[in-house]
C-alpha atoms as an extended CHARMM CRD file, in Angstrom:
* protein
*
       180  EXT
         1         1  UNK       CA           -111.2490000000       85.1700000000       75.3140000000  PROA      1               0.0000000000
         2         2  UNK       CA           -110.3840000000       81.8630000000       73.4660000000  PROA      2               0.0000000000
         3         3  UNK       CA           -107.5810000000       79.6900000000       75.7790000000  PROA      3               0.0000000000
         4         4  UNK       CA           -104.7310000000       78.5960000000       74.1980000000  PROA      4               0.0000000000
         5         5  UNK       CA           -102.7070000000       76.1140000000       75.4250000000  PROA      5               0.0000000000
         6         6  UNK       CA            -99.5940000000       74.3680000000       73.6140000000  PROA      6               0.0000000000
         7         7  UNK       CA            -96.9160000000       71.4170000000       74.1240000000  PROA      7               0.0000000000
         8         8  UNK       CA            -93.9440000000       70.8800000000       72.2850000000  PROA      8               0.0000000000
         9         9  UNK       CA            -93.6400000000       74.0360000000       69.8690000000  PROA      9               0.0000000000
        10        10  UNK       CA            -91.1420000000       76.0390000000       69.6840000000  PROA      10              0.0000000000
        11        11  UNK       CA            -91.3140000000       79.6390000000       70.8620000000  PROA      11              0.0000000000
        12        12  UNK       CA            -91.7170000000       80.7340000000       67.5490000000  PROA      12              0.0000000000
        13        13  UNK       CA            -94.0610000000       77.7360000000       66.3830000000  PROA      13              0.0000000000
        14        14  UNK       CA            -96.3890000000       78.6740000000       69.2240000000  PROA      14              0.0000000000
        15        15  UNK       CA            -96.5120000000       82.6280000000       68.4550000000  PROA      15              0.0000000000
        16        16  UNK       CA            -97.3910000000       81.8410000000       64.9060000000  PROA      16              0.0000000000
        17        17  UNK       CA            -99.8190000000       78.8950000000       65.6250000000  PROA      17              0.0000000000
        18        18  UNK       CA           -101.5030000000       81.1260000000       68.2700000000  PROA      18              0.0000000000
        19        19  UNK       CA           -101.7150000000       84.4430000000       66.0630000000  PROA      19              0.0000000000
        20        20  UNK       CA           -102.5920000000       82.0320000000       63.1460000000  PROA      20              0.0000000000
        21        21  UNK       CA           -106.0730000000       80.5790000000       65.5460000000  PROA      21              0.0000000000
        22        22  UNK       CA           -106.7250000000       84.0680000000       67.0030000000  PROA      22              0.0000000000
        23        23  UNK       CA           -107.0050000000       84.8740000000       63.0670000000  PROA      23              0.0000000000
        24        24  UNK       CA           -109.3600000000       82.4100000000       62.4860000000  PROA      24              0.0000000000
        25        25  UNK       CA           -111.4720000000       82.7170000000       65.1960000000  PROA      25              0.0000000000
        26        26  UNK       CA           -111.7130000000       85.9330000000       64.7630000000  PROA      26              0.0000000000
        27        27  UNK       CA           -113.2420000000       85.6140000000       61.3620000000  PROA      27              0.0000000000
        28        28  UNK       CA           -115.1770000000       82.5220000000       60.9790000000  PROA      28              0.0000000000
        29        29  UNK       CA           -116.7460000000       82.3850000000       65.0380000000  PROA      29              0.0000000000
        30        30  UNK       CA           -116.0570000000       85.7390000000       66.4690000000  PROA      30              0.0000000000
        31        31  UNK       CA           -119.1060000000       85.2290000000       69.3250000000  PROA      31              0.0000000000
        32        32  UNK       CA           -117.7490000000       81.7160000000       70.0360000000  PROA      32              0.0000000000
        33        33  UNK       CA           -114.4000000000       83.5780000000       70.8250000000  PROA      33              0.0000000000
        34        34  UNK       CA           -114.7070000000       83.3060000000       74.5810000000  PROA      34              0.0000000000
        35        35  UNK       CA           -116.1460000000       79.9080000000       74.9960000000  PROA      35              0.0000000000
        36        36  UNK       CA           -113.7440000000       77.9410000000       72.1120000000  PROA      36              0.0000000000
        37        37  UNK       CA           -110.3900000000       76.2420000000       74.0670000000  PROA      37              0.0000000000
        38        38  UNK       CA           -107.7420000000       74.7620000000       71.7180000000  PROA      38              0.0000000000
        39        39  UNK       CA           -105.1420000000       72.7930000000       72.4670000000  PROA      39              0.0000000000
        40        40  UNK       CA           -101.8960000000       72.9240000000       69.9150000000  PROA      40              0.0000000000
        41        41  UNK       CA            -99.4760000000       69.8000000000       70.2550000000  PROA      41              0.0000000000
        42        42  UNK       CA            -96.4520000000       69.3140000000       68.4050000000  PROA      42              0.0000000000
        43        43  UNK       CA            -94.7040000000       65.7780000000       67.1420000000  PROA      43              0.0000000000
        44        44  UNK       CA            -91.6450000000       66.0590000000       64.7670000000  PROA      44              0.0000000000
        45        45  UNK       CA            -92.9500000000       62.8510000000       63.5860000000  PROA      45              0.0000000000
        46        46  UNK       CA            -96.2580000000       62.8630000000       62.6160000000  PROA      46              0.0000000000
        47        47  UNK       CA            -95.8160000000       62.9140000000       58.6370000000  PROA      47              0.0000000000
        48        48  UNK       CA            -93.1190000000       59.9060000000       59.0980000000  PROA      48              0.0000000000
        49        49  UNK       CA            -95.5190000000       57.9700000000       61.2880000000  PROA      49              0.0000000000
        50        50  UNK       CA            -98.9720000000       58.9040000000       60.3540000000  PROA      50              0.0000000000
        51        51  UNK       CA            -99.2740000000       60.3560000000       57.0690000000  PROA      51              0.0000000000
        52        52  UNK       CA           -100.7080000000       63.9810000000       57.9100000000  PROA      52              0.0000000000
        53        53  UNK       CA            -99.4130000000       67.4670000000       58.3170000000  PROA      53              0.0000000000
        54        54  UNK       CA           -102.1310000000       67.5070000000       61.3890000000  PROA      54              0.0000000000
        55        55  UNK       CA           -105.2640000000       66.8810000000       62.5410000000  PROA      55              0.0000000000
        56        56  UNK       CA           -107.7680000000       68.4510000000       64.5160000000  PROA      56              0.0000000000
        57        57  UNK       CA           -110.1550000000       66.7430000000       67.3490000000  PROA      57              0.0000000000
        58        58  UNK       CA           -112.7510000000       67.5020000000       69.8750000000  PROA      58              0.0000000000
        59        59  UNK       CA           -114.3150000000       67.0390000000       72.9130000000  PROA      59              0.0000000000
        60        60  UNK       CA           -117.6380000000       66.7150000000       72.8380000000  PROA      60              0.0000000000
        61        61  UNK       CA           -119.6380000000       66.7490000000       76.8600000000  PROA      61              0.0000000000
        62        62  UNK       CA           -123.1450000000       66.5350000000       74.6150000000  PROA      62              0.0000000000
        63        63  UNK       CA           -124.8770000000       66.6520000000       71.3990000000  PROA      63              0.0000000000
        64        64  UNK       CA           -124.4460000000       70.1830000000       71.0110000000  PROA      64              0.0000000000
        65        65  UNK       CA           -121.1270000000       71.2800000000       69.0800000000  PROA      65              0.0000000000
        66        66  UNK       CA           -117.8630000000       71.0190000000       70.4860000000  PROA      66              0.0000000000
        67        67  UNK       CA           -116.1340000000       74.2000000000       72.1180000000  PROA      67              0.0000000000
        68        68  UNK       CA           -112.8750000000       72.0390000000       73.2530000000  PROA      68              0.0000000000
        69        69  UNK       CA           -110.6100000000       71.3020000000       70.2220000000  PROA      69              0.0000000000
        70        70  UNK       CA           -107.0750000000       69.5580000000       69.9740000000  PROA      70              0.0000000000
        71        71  UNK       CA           -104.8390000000       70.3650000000       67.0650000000  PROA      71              0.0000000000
        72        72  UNK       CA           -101.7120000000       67.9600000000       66.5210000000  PROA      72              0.0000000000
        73        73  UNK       CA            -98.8720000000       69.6830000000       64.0100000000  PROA      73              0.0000000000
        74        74  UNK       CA            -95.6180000000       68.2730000000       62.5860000000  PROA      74              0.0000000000
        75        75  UNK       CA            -93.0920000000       70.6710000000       63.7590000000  PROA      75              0.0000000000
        76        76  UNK       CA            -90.2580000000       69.5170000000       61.1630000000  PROA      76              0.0000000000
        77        77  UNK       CA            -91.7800000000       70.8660000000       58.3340000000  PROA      77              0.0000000000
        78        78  UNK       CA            -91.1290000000       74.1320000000       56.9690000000  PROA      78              0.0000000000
        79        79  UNK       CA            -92.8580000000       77.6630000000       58.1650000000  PROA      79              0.0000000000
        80        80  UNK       CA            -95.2220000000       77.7180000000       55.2170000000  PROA      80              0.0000000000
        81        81  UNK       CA            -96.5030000000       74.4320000000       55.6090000000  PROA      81              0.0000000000
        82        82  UNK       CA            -96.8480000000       74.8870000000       59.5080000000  PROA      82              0.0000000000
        83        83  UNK       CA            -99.2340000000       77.7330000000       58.7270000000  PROA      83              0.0000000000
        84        84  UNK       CA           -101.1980000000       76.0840000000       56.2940000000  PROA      84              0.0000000000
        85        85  UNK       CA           -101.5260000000       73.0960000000       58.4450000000  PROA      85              0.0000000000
        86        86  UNK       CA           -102.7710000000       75.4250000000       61.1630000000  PROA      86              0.0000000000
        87        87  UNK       CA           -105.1830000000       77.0590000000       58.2860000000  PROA      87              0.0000000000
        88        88  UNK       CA           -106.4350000000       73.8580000000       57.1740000000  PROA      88              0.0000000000
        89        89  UNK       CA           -107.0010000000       72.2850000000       60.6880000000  PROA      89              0.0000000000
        90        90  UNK       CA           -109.1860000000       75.8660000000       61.7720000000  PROA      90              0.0000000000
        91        91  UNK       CA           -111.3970000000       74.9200000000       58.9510000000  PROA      91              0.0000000000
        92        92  UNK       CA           -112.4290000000       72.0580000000       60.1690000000  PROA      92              0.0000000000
        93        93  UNK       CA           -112.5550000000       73.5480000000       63.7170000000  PROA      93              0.0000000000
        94        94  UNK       CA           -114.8910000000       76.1420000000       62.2400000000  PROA      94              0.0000000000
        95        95  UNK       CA           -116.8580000000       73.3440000000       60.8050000000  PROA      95              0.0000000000
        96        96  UNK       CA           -117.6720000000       71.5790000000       63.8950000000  PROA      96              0.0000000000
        97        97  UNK       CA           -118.0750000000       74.9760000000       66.4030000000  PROA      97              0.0000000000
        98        98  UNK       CA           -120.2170000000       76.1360000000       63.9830000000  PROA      98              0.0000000000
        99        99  UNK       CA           -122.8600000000       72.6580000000       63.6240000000  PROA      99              0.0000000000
       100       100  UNK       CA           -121.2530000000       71.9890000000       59.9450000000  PROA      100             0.0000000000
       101       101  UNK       CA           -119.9970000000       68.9770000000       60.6360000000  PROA      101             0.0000000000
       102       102  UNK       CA           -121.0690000000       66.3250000000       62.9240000000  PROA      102             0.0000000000
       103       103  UNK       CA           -119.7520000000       62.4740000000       63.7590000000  PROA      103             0.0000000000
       104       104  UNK       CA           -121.3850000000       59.8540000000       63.6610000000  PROA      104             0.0000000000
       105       105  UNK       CA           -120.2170000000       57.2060000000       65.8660000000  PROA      105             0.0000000000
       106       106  UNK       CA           -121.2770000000       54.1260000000       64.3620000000  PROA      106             0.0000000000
       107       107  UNK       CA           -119.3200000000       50.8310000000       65.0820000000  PROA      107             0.0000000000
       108       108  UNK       CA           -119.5930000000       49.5040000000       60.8780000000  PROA      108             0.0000000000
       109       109  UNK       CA           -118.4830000000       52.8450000000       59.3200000000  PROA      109             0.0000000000
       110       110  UNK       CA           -117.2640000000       56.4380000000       59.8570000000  PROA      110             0.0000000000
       111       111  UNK       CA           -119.8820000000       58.4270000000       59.0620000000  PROA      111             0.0000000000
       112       112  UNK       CA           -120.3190000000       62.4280000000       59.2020000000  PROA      112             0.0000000000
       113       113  UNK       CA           -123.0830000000       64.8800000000       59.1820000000  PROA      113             0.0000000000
       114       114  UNK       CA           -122.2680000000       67.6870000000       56.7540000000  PROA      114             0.0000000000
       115       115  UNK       CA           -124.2860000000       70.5190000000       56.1520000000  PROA      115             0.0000000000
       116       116  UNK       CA           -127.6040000000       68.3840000000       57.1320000000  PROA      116             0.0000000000
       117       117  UNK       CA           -126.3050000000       65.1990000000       54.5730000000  PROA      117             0.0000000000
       118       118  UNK       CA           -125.0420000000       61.7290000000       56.1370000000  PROA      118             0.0000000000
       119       119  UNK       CA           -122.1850000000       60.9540000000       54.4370000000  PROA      119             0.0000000000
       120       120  UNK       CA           -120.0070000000       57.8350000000       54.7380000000  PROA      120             0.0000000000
       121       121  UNK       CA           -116.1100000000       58.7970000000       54.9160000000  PROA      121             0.0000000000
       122       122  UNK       CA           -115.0180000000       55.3590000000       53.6860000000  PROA      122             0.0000000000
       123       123  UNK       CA           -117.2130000000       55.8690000000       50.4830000000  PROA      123             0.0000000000
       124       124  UNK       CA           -115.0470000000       58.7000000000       49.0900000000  PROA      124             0.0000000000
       125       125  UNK       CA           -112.1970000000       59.1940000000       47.9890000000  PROA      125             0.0000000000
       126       126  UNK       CA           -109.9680000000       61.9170000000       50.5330000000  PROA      126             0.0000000000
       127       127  UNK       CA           -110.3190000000       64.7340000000       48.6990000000  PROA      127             0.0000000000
       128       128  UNK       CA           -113.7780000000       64.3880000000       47.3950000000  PROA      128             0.0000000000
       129       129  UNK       CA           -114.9420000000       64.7450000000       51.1270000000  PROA      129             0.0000000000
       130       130  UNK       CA           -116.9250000000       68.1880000000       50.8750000000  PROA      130             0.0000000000
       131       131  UNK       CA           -115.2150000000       69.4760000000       54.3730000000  PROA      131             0.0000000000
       132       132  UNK       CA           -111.8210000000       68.2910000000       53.1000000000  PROA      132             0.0000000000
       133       133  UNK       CA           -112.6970000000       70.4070000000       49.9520000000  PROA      133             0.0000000000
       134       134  UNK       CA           -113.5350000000       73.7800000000       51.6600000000  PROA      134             0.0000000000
       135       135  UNK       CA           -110.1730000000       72.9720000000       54.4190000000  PROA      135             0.0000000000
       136       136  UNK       CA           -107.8350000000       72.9440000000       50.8650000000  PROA      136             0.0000000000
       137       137  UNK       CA           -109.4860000000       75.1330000000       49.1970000000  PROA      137             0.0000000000
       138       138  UNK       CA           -109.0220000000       77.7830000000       51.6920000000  PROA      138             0.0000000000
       139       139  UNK       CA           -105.9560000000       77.2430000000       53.6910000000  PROA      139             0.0000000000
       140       140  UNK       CA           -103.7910000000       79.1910000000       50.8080000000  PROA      140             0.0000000000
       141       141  UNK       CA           -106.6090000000       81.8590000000       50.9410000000  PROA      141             0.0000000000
       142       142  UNK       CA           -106.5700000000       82.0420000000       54.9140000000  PROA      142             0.0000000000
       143       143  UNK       CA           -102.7400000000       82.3320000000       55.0070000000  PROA      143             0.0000000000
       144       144  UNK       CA           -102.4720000000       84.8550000000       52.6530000000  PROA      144             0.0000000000
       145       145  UNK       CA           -105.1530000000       87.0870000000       54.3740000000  PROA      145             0.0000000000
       146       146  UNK       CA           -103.4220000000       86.2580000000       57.8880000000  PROA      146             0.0000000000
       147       147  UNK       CA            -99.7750000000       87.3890000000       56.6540000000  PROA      147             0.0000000000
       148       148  UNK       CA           -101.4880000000       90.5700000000       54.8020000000  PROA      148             0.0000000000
       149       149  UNK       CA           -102.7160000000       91.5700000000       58.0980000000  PROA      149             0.0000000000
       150       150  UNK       CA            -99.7150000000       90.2990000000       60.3800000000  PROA      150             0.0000000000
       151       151  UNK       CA            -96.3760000000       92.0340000000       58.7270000000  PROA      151             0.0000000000
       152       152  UNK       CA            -94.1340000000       90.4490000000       61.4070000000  PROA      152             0.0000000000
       153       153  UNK       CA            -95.2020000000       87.4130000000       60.1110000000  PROA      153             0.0000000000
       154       154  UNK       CA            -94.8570000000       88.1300000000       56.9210000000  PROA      154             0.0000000000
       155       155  UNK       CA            -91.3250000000       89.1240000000       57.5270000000  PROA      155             0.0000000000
       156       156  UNK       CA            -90.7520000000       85.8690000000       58.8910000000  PROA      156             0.0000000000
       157       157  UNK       CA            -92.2280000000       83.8480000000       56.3940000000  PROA      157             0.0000000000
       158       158  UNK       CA            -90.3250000000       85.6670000000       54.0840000000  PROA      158             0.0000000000
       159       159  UNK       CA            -86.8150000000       84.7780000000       55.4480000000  PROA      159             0.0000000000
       160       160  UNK       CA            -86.2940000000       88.4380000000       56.2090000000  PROA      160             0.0000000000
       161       161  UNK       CA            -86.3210000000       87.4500000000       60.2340000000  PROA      161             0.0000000000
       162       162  UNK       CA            -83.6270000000       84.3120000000       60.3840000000  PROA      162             0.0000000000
       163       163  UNK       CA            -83.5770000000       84.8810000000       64.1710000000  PROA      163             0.0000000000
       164       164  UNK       CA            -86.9840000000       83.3870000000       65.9850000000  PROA      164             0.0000000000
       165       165  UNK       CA            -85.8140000000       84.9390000000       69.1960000000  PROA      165             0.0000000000
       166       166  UNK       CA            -87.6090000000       88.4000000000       67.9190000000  PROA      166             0.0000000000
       167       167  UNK       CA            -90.4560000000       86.9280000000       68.4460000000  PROA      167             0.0000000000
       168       168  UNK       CA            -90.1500000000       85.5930000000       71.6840000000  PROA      168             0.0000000000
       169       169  UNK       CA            -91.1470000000       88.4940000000       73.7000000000  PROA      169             0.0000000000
       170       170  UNK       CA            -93.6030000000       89.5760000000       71.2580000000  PROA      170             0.0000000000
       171       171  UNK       CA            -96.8130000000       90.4920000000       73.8080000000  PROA      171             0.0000000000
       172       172  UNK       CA            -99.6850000000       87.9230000000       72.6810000000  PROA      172             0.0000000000
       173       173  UNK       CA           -103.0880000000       89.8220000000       71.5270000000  PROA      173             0.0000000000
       174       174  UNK       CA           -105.1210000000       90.5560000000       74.1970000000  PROA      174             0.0000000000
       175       175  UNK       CA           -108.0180000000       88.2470000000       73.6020000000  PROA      175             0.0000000000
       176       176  UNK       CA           -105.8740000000       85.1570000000       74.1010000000  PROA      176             0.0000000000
       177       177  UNK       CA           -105.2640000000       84.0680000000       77.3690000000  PROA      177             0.0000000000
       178       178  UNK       CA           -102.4390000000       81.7440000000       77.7150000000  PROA      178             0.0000000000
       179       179  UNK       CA           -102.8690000000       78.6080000000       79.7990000000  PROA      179             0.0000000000
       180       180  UNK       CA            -99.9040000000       76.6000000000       80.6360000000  PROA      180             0.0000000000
């Protein structure tokens, strides 16, 4: 079972961004399940100060691809941009579990392996980076599919639910095992 561990979400911020990664496991490394950890951590300043909705990093012990991830989310922003943050940032967690993206620590430029090309980050423009392209281009898709299957988050999403504490003692699905 993947481990989960979170700081500075709300209750209802960590029930959605857990679901959300359970989701996405689930469906892009479903035999990585047990051996991926991910770490969510909340700022309500990350947009102000930095410029991003999130990011996601790694750990990596060797040159074989990472299985320890960190996630950073702005928790100011809206429901519907949380979850496509979370969306977008599995993407490129899929991309490096899986050996689709790769690093390249270089001290002149930040450079990446994609999909067996070297490609220099600092070359491109943002959104013409090919794992930047497939993290947009499906974030919509992935939320949509994860609401379809998860009504109570639909609800939610929705406005139907205005109080988060009905989700509070919501039991987690089994396959996540909650680390504090």
């Amino acid at each position: 079972m993947a481990i989960l561990r979170y700081n500075r979400l709300s209750k209802a911020q960590k029930n959605l961004a857990f679901d959300a990664i359970d989701f996405c496991i689930q469906k892009f490394i479903p035999r990585l399940n047990n051996k991926i950890s991910v770490r969510v951590i909340g700022y309500d300043t990350l947009l102000e100060k930095e410029g991003v909705y999130g990011d996601c990093d790694f750990e990596q012990y060797n040159n074989s691809p990472p299985r320890d991830f960190k996630i950073r989310i702005d928790t100011s922003v809206d429901a519907e941009t949380f979850l496509s943050t979370i969306m977008h940032e599995m993407v490129h967690l899929k991309q490096y579990a899986k050996g689709e993206m790769k690093q390249l620590y270089s001290i002149k430029r930040l450079t990446y392996r994609w999909n067996g090309d070297r490609i220099c980050a600092e070359d491109l423009d943002y959104y013409d980076l090919p794992w930047e392209v497939e993290a947009h281009g499906r974030e919509d898709g992935l939320a949509h599919q994860f609401l379809k299957s998860n009504p109570y988050w639909n609800k939610f999403m929705m406005g139907a639910a205005h109080d988060e504490s009905i989700y509070f003692g919501r039991k987690m699905p089994r396959q996540i095992e909650m680390v504090f």
